[in-house]
N, C-alpha and C positions, 0 to 999 in steps of 0.2 A: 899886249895888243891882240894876240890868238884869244884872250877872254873875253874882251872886250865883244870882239869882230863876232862871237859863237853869243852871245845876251843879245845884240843888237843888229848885226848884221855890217855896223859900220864900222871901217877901217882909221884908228887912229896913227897917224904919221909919228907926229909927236908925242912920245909917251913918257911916262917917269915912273922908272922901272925902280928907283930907288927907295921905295917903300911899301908896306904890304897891305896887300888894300882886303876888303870884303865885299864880296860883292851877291846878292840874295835878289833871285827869280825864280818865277813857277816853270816849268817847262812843260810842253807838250808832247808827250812821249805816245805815237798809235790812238787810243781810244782813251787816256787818262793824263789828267795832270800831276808833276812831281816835283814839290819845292823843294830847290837846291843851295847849298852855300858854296861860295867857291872864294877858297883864301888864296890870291894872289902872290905871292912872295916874292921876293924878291932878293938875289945873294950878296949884296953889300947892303949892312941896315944901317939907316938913317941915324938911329939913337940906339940907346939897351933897353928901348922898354919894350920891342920885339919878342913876341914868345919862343921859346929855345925852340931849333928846328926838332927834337925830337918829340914836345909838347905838339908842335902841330902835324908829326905825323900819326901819332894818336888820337889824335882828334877827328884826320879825314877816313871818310869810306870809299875813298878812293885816289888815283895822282893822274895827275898831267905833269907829263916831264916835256919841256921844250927847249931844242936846240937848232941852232941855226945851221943850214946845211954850207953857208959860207964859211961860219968860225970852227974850226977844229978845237978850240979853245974849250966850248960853249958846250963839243960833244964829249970832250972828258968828264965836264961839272956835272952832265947828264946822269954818265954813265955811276960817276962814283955819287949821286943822287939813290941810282936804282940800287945802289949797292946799300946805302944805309939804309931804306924803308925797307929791302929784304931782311937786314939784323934787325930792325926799332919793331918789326913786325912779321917776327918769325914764328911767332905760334899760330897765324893762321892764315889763308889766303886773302891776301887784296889787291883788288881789280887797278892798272896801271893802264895808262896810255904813254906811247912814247911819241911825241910830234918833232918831225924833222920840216922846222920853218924858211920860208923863203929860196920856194921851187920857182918863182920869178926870176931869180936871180943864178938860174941854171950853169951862166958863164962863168959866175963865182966860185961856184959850185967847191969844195973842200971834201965834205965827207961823203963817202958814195953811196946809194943805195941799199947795196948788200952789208953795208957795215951798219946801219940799223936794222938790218932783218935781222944780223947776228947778235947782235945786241937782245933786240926785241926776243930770240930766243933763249937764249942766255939767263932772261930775269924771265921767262912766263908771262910777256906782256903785247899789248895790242900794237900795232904801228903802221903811221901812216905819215908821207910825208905832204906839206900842204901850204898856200898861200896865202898869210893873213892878207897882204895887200891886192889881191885880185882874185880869190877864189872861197865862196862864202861855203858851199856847196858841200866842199871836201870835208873843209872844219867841220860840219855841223855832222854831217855821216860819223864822223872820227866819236864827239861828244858823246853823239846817242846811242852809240855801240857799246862806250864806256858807260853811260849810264843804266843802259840794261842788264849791261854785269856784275857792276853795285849793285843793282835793283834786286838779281837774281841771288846774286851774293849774302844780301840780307834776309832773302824769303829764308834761303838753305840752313840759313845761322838760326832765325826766328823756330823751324820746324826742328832743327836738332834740340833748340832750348825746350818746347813743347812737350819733343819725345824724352827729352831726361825727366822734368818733372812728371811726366806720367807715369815713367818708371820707379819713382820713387813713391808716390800715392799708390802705386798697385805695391809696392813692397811695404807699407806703412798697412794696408787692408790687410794683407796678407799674414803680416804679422798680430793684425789686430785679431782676426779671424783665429789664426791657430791658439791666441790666448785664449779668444773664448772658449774655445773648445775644451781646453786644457781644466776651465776654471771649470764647467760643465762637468769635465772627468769628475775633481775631485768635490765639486757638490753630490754628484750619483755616489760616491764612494763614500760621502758622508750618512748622504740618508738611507744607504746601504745595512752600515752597521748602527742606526739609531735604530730603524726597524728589528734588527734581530738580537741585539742586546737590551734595549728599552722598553719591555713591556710596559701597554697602556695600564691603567690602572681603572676598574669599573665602577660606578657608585650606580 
């Protein structure tokens, strides 16, 4: 429903969380637009033909972890969530949001506030707590925060790719350059001694 309510702005009551959906918009980010996918999931699956959870953390440039601030239940799945994208994606950084749902429901209330901040420090991640059912506003701050550090996240990865191959064409010239020089040596060293042993011959 938090994906929903952040694509459309509308709050679905009824939802059916028991299958994993995709769901594909442009989004309007400041002065540019950026097509986004967002795979749904969901933690009891339907059938096995589900891609393994660690296939689709590979897959994403980014997470939305969502827990209810009533179920204590819903904050453990979260947490041991952030704990496997840390291992499935520990050689390099990715950008995470954590959403603590249904601040509507204050009187419910289970997990407190500071235990997602410690959390959200814990994994390196963004955190905001927010109302799919009454608050469009918060969501969407939360998303576009998360998407600018995807966004940023890819420029930094794209210019390191850049700088390595550049490194490697300047060491490929480099080595091209001192062969020549080398072969250069021994051509002068050839026609060094044709000159002083090969006398021309007159007619």
């Amino acid at each position: 429903s938090v994906t929903v309510r952040f694509l459309t702005k509308r709050f679905i009551g009824e939802y059916n969380s028991n299958i994993d959906l995709l769901y594909k918009s442009c989004i309007k980010q400041e002065d540019y637009l950026t097509d986004i996918e967002i795979l749904d999931t969901c933690s009891k699956k339907s059938n096995g033909t589900s891609p393994s959870a660690e296939t689709q953390m590979n897959w994403a440039d980014a997470f939305v972890i969502v827990y209810s601030i009533c179920d204590t239940c819903s904050f453990e799945r979260a947490k041991s969530l952030l704990d496997t994208i840390g291992k499935v994606r520990s050689n390099s950084y990715i950008p995470v949001l954590l959403l603590g749902n249904k601040t509507d429901l204050e009187h419910r209330r289970t997990v407190g506030v500071e235990e997602g901040h410690q959390v959200a420090l814990e994994y390196n991640c963004q955190y905001y707590e927010v109302s799919a059912a009454e608050n469009y506003v918060t969501i969407n701050i939360a998303f576009q925060a998360l998407l600018r550090d995807a966004k940023m996240n890819q420029q930094q990865k794209s210019m390191l790719k850049r700088r390595r191959t550049s490194l490697v064409n300047v060491s490929k010239k480099l080595g091209a350059m001192f062969s020549g020089k080398k072969d250069c040596a021994e051509f002068d060293k050839r026609r060094t001694s044709m000159d002083v042993n090969s006398p021309l011959k007159l007619t």
